[in-house]
DRENKE-471140 format. One record per residue (C-alpha): residue number from 1; y, x, z. Coordinates in nm, 4 decimals, decimal comma. Layout:
# residues N
{num=NUM&north=Y&east=X&up=Z}
...
END
This chain:
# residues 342
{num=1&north=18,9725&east=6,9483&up=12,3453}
{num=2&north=18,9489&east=7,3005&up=12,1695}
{num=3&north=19,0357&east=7,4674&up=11,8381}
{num=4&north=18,6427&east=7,5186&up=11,7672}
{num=5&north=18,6310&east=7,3119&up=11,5104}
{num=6&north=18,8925&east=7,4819&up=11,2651}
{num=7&north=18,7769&east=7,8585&up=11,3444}
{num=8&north=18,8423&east=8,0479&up=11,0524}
{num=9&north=18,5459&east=8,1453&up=10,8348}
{num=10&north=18,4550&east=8,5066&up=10,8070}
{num=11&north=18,6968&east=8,6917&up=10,6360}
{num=12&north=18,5531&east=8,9411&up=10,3355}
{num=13&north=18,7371&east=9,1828&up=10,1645}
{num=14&north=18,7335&east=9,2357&up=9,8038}
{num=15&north=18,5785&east=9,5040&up=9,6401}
{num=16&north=18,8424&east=9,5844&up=9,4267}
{num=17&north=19,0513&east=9,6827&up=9,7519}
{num=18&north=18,8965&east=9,9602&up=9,8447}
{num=19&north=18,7368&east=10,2637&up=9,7872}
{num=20&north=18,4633&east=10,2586&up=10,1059}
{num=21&north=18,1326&east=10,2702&up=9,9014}
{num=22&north=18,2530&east=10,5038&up=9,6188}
{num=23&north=18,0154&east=10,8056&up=9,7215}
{num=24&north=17,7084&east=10,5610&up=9,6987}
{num=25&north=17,7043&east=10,6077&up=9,3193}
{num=26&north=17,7883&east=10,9723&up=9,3356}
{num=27&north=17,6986&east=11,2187&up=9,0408}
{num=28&north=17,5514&east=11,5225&up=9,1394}
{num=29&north=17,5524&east=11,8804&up=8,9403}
{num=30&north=17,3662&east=11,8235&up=8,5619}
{num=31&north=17,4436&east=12,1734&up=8,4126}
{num=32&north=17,1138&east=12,2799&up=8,3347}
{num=33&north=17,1582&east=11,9436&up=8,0969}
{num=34&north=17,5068&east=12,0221&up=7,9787}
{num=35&north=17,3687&east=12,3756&up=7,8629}
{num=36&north=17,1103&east=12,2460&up=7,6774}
{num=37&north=17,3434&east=12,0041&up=7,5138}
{num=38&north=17,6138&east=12,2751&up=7,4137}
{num=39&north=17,3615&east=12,4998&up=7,2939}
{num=40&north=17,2267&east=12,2889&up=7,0871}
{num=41&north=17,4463&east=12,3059&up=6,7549}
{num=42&north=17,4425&east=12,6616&up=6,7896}
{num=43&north=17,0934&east=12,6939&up=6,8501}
{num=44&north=16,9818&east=12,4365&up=6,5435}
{num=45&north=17,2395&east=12,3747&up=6,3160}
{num=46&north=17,0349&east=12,1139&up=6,1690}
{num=47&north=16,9486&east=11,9515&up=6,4679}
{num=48&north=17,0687&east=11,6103&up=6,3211}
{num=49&north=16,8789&east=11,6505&up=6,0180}
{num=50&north=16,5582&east=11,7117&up=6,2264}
{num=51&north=16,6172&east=11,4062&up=6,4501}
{num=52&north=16,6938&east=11,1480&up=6,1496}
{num=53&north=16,3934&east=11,2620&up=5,9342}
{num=54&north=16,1629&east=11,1701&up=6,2847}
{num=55&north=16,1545&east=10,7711&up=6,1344}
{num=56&north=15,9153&east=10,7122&up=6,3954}
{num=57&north=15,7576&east=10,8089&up=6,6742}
{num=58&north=15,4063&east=10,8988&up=6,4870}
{num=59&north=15,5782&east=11,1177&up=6,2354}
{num=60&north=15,5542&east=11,5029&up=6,3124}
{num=61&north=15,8715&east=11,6721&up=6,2453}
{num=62&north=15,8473&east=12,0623&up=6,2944}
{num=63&north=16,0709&east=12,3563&up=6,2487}
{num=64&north=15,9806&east=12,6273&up=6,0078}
{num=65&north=16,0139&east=12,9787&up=6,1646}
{num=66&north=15,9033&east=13,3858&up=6,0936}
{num=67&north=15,6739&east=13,5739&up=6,3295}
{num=68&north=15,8573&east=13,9324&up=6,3805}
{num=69&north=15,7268&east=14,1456&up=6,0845}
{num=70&north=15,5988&east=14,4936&up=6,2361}
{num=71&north=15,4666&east=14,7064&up=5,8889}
{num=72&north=15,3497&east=15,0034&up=5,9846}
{num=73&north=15,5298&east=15,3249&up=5,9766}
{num=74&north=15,3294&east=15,6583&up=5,7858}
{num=75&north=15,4660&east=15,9972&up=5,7165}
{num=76&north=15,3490&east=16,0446&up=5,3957}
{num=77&north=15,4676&east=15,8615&up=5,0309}
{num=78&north=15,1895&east=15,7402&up=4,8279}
{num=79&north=15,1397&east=15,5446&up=4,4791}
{num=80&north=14,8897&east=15,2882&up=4,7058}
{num=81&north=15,1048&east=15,2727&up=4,9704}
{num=82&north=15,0072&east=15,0609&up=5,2456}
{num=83&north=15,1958&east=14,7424&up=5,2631}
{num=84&north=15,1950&east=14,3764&up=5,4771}
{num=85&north=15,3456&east=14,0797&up=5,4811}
{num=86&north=15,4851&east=13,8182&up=5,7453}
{num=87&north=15,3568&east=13,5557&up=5,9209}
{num=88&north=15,5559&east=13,1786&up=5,8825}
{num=89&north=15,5331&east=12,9093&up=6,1237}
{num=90&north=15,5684&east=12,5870&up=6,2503}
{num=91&north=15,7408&east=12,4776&up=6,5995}
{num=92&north=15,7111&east=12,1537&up=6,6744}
{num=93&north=15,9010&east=11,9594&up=6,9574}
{num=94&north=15,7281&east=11,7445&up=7,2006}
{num=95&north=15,8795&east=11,4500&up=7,2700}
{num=96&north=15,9345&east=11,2379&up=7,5848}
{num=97&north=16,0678&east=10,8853&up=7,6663}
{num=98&north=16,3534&east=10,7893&up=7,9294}
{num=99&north=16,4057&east=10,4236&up=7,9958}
{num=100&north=16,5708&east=10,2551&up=8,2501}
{num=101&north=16,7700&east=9,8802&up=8,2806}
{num=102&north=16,8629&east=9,6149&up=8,5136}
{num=103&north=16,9185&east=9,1844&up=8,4504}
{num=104&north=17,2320&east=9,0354&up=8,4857}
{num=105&north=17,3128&east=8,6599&up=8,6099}
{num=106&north=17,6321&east=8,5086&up=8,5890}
{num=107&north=17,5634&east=8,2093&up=8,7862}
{num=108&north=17,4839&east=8,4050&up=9,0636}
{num=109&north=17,8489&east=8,5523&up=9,0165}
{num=110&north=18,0183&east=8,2226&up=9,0682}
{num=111&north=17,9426&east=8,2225&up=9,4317}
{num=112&north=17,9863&east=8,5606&up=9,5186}
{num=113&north=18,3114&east=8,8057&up=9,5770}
{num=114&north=18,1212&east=9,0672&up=9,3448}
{num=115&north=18,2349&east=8,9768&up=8,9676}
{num=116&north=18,0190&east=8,9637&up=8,6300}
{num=117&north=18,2160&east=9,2858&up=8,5347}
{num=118&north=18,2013&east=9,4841&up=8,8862}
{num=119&north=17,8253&east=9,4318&up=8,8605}
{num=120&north=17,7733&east=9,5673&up=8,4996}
{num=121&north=18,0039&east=9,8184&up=8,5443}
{num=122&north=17,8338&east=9,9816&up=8,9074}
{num=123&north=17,4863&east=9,8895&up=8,7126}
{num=124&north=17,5849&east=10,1314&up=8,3899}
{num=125&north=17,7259&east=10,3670&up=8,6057}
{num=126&north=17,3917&east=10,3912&up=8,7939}
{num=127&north=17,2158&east=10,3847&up=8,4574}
{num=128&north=17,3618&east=10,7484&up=8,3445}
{num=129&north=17,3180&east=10,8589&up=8,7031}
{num=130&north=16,9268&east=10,8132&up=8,6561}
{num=131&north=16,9256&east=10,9504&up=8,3077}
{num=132&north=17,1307&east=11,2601&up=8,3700}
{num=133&north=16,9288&east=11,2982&up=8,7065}
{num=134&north=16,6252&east=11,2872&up=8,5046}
{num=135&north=16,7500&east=11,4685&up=8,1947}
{num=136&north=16,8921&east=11,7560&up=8,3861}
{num=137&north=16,5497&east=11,7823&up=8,6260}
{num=138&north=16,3474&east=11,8712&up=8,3137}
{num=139&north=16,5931&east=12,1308&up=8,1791}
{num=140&north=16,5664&east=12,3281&up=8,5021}
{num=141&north=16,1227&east=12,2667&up=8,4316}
{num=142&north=16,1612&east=12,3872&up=8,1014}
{num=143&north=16,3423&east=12,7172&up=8,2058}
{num=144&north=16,0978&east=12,7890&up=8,4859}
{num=145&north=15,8067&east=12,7352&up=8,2681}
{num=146&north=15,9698&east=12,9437&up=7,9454}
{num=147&north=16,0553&east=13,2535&up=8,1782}
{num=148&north=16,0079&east=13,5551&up=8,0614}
{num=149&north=15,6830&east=13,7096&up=8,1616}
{num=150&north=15,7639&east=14,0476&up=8,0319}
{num=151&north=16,0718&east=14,2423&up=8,1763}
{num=152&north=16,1622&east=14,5585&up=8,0345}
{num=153&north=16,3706&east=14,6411&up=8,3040}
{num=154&north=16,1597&east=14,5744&up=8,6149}
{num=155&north=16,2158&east=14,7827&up=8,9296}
{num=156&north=16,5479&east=14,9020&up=8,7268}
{num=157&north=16,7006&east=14,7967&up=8,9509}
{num=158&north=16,5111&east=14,4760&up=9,0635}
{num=159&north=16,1701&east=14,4092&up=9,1654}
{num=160&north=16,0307&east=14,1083&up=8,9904}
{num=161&north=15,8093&east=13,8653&up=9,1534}
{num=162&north=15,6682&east=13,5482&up=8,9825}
{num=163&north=15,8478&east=13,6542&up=8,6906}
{num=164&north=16,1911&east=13,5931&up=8,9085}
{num=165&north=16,3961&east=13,9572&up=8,9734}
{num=166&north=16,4692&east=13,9940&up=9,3341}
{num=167&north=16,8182&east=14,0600&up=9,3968}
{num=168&north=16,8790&east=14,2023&up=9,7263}
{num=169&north=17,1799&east=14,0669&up=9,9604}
{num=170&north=17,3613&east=14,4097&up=9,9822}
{num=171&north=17,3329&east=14,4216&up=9,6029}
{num=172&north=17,4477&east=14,0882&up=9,4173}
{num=173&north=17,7556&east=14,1883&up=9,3572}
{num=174&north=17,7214&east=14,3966&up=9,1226}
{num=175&north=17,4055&east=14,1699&up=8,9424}
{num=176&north=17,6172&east=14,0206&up=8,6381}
{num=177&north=17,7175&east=14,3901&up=8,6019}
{num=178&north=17,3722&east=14,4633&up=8,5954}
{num=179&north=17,2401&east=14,1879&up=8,3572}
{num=180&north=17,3995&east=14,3602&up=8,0271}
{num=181&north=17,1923&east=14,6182&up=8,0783}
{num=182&north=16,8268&east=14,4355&up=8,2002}
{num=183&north=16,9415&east=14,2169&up=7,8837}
{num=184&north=17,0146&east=14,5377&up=7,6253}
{num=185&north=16,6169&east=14,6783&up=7,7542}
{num=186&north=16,4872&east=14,3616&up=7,6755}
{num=187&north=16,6459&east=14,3931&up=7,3085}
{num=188&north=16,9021&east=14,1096&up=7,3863}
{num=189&north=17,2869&east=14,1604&up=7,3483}
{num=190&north=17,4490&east=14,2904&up=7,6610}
{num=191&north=17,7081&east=13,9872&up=7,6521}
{num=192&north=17,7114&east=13,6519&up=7,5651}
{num=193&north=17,4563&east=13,4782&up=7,7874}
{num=194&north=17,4422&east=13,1455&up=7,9922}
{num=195&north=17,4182&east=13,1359&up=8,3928}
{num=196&north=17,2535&east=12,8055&up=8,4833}
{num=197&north=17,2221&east=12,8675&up=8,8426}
{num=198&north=17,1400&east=12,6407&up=9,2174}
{num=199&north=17,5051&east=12,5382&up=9,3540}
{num=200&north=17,5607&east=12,7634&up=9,5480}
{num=201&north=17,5897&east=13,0486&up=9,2543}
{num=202&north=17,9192&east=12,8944&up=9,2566}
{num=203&north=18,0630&east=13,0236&up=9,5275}
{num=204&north=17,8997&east=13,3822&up=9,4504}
{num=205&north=18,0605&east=13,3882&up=9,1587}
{num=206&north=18,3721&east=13,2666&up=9,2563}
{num=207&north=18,4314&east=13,5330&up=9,5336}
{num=208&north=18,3157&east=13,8442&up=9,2926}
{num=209&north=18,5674&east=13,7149&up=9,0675}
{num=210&north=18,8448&east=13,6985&up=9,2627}
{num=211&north=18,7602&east=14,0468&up=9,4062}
{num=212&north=19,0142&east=14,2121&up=9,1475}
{num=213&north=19,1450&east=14,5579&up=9,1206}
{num=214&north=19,3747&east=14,5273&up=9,4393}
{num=215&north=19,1038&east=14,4806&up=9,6338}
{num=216&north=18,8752&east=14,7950&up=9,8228}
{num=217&north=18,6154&east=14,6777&up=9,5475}
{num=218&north=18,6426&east=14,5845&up=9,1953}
{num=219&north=18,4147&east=14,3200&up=9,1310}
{num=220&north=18,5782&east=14,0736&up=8,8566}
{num=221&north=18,5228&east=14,3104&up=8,6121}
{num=222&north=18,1682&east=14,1769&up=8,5078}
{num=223&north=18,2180&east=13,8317&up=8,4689}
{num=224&north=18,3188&east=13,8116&up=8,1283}
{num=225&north=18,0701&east=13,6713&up=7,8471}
{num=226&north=17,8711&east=13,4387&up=8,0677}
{num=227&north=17,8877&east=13,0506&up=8,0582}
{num=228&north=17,8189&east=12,9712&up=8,4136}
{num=229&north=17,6967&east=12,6098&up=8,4955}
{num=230&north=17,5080&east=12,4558&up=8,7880}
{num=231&north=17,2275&east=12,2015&up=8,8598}
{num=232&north=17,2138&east=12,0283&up=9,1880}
{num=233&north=16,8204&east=12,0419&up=9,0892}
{num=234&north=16,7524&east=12,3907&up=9,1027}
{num=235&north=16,5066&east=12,4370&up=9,4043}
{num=236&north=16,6256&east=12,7523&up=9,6397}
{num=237&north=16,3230&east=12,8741&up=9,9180}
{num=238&north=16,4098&east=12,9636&up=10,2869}
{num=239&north=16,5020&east=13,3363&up=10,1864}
{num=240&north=16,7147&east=13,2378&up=9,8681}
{num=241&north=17,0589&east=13,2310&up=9,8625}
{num=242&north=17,0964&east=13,1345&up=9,5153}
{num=243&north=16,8250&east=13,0776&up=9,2622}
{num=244&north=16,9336&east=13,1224&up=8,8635}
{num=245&north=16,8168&east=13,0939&up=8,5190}
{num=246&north=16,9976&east=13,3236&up=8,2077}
{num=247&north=16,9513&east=13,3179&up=7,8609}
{num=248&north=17,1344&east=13,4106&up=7,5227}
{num=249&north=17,4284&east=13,1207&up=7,4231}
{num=250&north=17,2473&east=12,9909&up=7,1506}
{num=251&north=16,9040&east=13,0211&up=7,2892}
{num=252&north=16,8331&east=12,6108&up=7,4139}
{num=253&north=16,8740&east=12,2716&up=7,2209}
{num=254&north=16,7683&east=11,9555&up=7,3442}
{num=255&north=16,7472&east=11,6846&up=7,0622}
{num=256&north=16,7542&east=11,3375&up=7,1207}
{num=257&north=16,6313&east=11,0137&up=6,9124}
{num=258&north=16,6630&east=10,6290&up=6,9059}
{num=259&north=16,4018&east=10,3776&up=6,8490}
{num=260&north=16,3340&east=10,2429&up=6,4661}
{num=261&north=16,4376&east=9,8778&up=6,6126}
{num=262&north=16,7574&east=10,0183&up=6,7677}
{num=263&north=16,8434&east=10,2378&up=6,4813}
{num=264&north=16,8701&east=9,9738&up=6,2410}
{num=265&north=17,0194&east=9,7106&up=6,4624}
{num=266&north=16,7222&east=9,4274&up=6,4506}
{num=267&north=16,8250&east=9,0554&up=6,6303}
{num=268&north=16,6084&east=8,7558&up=6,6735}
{num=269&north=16,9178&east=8,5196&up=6,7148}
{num=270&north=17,1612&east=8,6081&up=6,9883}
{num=271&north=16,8728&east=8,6020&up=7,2249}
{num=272&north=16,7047&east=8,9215&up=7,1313}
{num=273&north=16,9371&east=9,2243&up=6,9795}
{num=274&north=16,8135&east=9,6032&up=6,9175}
{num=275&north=17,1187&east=9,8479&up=6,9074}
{num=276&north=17,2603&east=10,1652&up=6,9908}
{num=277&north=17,5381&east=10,2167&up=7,2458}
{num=278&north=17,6830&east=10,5205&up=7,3777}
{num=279&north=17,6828&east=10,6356&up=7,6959}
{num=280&north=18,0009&east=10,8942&up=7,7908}
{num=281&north=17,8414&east=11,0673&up=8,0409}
{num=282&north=17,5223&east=11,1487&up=7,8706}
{num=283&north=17,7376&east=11,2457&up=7,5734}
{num=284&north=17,5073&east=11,0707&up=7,3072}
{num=285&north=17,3448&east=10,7559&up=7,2017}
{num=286&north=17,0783&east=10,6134&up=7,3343}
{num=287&north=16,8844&east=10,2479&up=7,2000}
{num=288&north=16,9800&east=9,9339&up=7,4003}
{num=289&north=16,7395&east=9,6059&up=7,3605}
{num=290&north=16,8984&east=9,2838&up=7,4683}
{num=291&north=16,7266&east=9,0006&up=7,5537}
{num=292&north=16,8852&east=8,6173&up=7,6989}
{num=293&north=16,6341&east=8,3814&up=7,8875}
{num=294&north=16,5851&east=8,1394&up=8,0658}
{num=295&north=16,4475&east=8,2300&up=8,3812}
{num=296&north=16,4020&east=8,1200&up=8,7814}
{num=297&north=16,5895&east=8,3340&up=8,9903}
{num=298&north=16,6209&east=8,0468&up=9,2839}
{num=299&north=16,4487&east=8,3634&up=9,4888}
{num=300&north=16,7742&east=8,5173&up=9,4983}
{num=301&north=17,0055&east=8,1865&up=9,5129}
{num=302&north=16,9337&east=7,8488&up=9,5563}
{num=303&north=16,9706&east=7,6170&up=9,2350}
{num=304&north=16,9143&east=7,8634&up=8,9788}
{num=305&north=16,5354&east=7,7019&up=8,8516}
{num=306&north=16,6363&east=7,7868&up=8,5070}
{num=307&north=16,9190&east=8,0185&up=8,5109}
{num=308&north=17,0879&east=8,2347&up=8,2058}
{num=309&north=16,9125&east=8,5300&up=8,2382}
{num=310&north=17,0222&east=8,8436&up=8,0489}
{num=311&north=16,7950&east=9,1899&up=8,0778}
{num=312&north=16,9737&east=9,5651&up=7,9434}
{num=313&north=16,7273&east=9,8082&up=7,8315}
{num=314&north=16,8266&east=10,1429&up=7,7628}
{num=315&north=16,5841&east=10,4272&up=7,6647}
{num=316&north=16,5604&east=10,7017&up=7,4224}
{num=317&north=16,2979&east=11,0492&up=7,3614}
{num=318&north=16,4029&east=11,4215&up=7,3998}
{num=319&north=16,2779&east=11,7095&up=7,3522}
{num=320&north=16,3424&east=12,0334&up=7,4561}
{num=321&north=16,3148&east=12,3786&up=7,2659}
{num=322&north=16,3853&east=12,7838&up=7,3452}
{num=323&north=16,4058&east=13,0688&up=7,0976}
{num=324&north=16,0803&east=13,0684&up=6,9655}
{num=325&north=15,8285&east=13,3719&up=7,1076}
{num=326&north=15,4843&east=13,4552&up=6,8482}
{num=327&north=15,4109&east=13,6853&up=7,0919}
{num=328&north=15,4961&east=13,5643&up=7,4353}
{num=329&north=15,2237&east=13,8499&up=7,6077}
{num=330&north=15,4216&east=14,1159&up=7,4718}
{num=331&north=15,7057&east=14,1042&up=7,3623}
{num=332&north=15,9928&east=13,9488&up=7,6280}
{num=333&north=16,1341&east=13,5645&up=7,6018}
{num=334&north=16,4933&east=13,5189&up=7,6080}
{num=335&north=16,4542&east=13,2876&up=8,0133}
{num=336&north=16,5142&east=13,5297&up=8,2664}
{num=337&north=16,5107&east=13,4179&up=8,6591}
{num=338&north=16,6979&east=13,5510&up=8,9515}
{num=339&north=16,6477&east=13,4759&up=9,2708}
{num=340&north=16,9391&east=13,6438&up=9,5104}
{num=341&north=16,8306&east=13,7105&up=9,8451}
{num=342&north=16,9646&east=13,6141&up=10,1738}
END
């Protein structure tokens, strides 16, 4: 005789009691992305204009802007004087295309401690996770690639190498000091720039600013007119401490646009729906396609031959602009790079 029989089953603990697998979902650092984003209105006021008149993906939409008119200067008046005119332009955005999505099953819910709604909701979350990883990975490409290859104020004080100033260990504290005046030789104003800069910026910053007048040095003073962020993907090398990226507030704009299905909301039934939905951590709209099936999924659980399948697509195109530059060889951008040395 033994109790063998009536051994109780394994015991599983619900996910909604705990908190154990929280960090598996984790958001990293997407402030090269968030810059981009705030800049935008400020940057291109019309930026929804611009998006909306894009009715589909083959239309060119472009913004009209002046080359810097340089007339020439004489010494002498004359009744033929010698006169020019500007140059107008185009700049048009290049677009790109995010998409992402995952299948739900309720079926396969029924038999498991994982509900319909724990599943969506860990599957959206990972959704934005992707798009915000990706989103924020080519803001930091765009700012390498649009740095400034002209720099009035190389070797005063920094050497510049690969277009990226070299600030010495012994000397970044006194950088964002410095900046105003790198900015004012490279005709930009001395204040009101952003800091997009690797994580660890953070705690550079952090420590000069707290270094107040009661301490043997004064650094907090220089902080002031800079919108610091940081991006998690923001490669540093072996002798970086800190890699960062500055421009002008009002410099960036990212815009973003919806497919002509999702826009205006097609449906084949309730089996096959175009719409828009927004997502809170990307901070803007992006096109969802629906589509219900019937589908066999007995790979995953036995019985399900012809199962209610439902798929979530989410995608939408961005571009990404900086102040426009007719003559990038010689005259400077508004991207400057840092790299602060170990």
């Amino acid at each position: 005789m033994s109790l063998a029989i009536t051994v109780l089953d394994e015991f599983r603990l619900t996910w909604d009691q705990h908190t154990l697998d929280k960090y598996e979902n984790r958001f990293s650092n997407y402030g090269a992305f968030y810059t981009f984003m705030e800049d935008t209105p400020k940057t291109i006021s019309g930026y929804q204009a611009l998006v909306e008149a894009r009715k589909d993906a083959d239309r060119t939409v472009s913004l009209v802007v002046g080359d810097a008119f340089n007339p020439v200067v004489g010494d002498t008046r004359s009744c033929t004087p010698s006169v020019d005119i500007m140059d107008s332009a185009y700049e048009t955005p290049y677009w790109h295309t995010l998409e992402t999505g995952f299948w739900m099953n309720e079926a396969m819910n029924q038999g498991n401690y994982v509900t319909y709604k724990q599943q969506f909701d860990r599957q959206m979350e990972g959704v934005q996770r992707v798009f915000l990883e990706a989103i924020d990975t080519a803001c930091v490409a765009h700012l390498a690639a649009n740095l400034s290859g002209i720099n009035n104020a190389e070797d005063n004080p920094y050497a510049v190498v690969a277009d990226y100033m070299q600030v010495p260990a012994a000397g970044n504290f006194n950088f964002f000091n410095e900046y105003g005046s790198i900015a004012m030789a490279n005709d930009l104003q001395p204040t009101g720039h952003n800091v997009i800069g690797s994580p660890r910026t953070m705690s550079i910053v952090r420590g000069y600013q707290n270094q107040g007048a009661g301490n043997a040095l004064n650094t907090a003073f220089q902080f002031a007119g800079y919108n610091f962020a940081y991006s998690s993907n923001i490669a540093t090398a072996s002798g970086d401490m800190a890699v960062m990226y500055l421009s002008p507030i009002g410099s960036l704009a990212i815009l973003t646009w919806i497919d002509p299905d999702c826009r205006i909301e097609k449906r084949i039934g309730d089996h096959k729906i175009w719409t828009k939905v927004f997502l809170p951590m990307l901070g803007h709209e992006v096109g969802l396609y629906y589509v219900a099936d019937c589908e066999d999924k007995s790979g995953f659980v036995s019985g399900l031959e012809r199962t209610h399948v439902e798929t979530f697509e989410f995608s939408y195109d961005y571009a990404l602009l900086s102040s426009y530059n007719s003559a990038p060889m010689t005259v400077p951008g508004v991207i400057f790079g840092a790299q602060f040395l170990a």
